[in-house]
N, C-alpha and C positions, 0 to 999 in steps of 0.2 A: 504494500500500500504506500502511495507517495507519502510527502510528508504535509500537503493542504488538501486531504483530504480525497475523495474518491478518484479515481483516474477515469472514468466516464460515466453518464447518464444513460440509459437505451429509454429511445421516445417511445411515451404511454400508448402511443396513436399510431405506432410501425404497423404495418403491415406483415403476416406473418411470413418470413422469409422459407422459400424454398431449398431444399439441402442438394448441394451439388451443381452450387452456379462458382461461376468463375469469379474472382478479384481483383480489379484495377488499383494499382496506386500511385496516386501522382502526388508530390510534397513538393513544394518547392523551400530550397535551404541553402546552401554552402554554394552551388552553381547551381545557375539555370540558361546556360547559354542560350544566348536568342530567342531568352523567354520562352522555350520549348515547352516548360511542366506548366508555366503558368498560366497559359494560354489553352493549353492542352484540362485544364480545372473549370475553365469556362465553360470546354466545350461540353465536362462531364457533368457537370454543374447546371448549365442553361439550356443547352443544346438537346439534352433527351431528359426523357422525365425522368427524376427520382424522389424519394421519398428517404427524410432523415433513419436511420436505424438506431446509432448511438453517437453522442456526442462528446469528445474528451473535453476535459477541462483547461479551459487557458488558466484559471488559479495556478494549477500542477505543470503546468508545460511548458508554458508562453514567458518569456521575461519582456515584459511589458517596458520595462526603457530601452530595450534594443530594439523594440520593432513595436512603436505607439502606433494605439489605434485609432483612426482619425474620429474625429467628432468634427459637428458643423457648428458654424456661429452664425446664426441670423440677425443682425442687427445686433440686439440688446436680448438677445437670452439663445442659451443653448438646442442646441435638438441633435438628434438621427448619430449617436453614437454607436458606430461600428464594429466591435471588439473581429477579431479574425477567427476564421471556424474550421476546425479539427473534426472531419465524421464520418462516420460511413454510412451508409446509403443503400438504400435498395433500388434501382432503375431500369430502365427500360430501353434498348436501342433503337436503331429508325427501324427495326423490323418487328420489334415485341419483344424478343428476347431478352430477359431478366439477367442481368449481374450487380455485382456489387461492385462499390466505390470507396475508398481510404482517401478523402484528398482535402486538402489544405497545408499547414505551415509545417515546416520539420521542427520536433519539439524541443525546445531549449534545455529542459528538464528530464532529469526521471527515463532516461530509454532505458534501463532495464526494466522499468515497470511499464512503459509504453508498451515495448514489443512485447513482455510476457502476457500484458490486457490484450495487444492485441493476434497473439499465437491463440489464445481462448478462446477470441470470439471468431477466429477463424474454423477453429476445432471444433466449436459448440455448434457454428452453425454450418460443417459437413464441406466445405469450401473444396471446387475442385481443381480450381489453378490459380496461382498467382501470377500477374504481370505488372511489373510496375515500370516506369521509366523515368529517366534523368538527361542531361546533357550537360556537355565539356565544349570546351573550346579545344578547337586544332585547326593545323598549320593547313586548309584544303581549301580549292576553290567554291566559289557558290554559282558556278558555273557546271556542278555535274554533281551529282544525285550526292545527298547527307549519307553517309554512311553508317555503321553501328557495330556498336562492340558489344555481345551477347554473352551473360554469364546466369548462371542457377546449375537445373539439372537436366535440360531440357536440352539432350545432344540434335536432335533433330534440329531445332532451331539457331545454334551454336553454328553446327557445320553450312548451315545454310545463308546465315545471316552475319556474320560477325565479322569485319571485315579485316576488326586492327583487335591481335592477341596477343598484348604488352607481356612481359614480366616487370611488375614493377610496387611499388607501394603509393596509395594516396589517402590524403583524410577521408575519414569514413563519415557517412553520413546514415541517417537513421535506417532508412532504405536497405542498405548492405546489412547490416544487422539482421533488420527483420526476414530479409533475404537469405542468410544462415541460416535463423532460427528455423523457417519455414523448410530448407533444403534439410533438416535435421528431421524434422517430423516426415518427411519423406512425402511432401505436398510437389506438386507438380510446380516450380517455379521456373521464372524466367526473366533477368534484368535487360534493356535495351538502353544503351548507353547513345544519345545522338551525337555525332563529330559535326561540330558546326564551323564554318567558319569563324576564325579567331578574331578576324578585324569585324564580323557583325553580330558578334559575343553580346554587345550591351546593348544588340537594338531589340525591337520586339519580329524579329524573323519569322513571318506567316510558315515558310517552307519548314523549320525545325520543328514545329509544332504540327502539322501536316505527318511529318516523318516518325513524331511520338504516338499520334492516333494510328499510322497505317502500323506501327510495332504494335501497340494495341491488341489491335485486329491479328497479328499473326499470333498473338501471343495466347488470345481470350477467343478467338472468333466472335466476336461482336464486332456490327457494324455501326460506328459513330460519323457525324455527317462533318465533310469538310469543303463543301462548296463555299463558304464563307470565305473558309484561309484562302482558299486555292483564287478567289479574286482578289483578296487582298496583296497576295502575293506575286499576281502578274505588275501592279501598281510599284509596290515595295522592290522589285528586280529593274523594271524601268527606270525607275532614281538612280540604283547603286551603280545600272551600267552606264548611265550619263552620265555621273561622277567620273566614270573610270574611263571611260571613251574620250571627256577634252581632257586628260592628263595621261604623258606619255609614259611619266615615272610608273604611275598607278598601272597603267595596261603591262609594261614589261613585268610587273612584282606580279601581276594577274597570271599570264603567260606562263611565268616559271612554275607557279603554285598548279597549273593548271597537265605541265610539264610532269614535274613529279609526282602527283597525285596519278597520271595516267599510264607513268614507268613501276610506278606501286602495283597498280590493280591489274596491271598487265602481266604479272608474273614476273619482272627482271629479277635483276639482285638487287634492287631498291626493298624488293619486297620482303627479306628477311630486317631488315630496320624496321623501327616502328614510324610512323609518320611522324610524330612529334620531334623526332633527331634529326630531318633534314635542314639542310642552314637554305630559310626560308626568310623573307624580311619578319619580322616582328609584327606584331599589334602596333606597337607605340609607335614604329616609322610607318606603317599605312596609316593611323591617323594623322601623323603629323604631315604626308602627304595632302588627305583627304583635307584638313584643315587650312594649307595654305590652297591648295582649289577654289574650297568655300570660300576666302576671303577675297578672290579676286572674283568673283561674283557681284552682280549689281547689289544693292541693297535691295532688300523685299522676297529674294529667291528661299523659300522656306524648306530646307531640303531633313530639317531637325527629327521627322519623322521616321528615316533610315535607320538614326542611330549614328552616323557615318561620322558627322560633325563634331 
């Protein structure tokens, strides 16, 4: 038991959950390249119906000075405060099909009592696969498909999907954990890692989030609807390539990115490296490109939306 008290509430008014639906989980926390999870929360969130099942506690989880929850000021008195929400869900895909949902903030607090609440209510309620996903930034162009790095227990999906099989160590996030636990109880799991571009890491990228729903789908079989991103994303590609089209610096660091990315996936001897170790420009010299670009631009040209700037 944490130490403020219960670790969640299950809603009076759920629905009684059927035993042997699959489970989505999207947190966002430590990375979310290209706003992949977060965007990917909306879509599990607004986009198909669900229905709350249990709700964990921000008391227990949440450290509320590191990530305040907005409230509004209207004039002269307060309203419509927001706290952030931890839950799982019962819903429904664009065809009927029922799964469940874990999505919201990765918990500041308490993961060994997170994950062990939430291994039980997995177990309790007969759960038959896991998929959750995340995303990183990497050194690849956004000129050829996102790519993914597949881990759990699910070789089929592994061998089929994963494109980059590091050895290596990085911070953990709640996610991998629960991802053990669950690979421990011998649950059908499956993590989808997005490789996003690194120089559009901090924008809100329609395609990484397109790329977390379609791992999803391979993951869960359920289908969730992505006609939205997928126009947002013809809009968001039209920007970045105009950026990169009147700068010649920017097209050549494109080129080479585009370069190695294609002697990777082509089998060379690039491809026993991992993509991360090629000598690639940086994040910080593509923006500092992309920024002296923007600055020689008229006043008024709002290009803030990419992220680029």
């Amino acid at each position: 038991m944490p130490p403020f008290g219960p670790l969640y509430a299950t809603s009076p008014d759920a629905p009684e959950v059927p035993r042997g639906l699959p489970l989505v989980i999207a947190m966002t926390g430590f990375t979310d390249a290209g706003s992949a999870v977060a965007q990917s929360i909306d879509v599990l969130r607004d986009g198909v119906d669900n229905v709350p099942v249990a709700t964990f506690s921000n008391d227990a989880l949440l450290d509320y000075r590191a990530r305040r929850p907005v409230i509004s000021f209207d004039q002269d008195h307060l309203t419509d405060y927001v706290p952030p929400r931890l839950e799982l869900a019962l819903a429904h895909d664009v065809i009927g099909q029922p799964f469940l949902t874990l999505t919201g903030y990765e918990p500041d607090f308490a993961w060994d009592a997170f994950t062990h609440g939430v291994v039980e209510l997995v177990t309790s309620l007969g759960v038959e696969s896991v998929t959750w996903v995340h995303a990183i930034a990497m050194p690849v162009p956004h000129t050829r498909p996102i790519g993914t790095t597949v881990s759990g227990n699910r070789a089929d999906l592994i061998s089929a999907h994963s494109v980059w099989q590091p050895h290596t160590q990085v911070p953990a996030t709640v996610g991998h954990l629960l991802e053990m636990r669950f690979v421990e109880q011998g649950i059908n799991t499956s993590s989808f890692v997005m490789l996003v571009p690194h120089y559009l890491a901090d924008a809100e990228f329609p395609a990484a989030a397109i790329a977390a729903l379609e791992s999803i789908t391979l993951g869960s079989g359920i289908a969730l609807p992505t006609e939205d991103l997928r126009e947002e994303n013809l809009g968001f590609l039209a920007k970045v390539d105009e950026q990169i089209a009147a700068n010649d610096e920017l097209a050549t660091m494109l080129e080479n990115l585009e370069s190695r990315y294609d002697q990777y996936m082509a089998g060379s001897p690039l491809r026993s490296s991992s993509l991360g170790e090629f000598d690639l420009p940086s994040a910080d010299e593509l923006a500092a490109e992309l920024e002296r670009y923007l600055a020689s631009r008229p006043a008024g040209d709002d290009d803030k939306h990419t992220g680029l700037s």
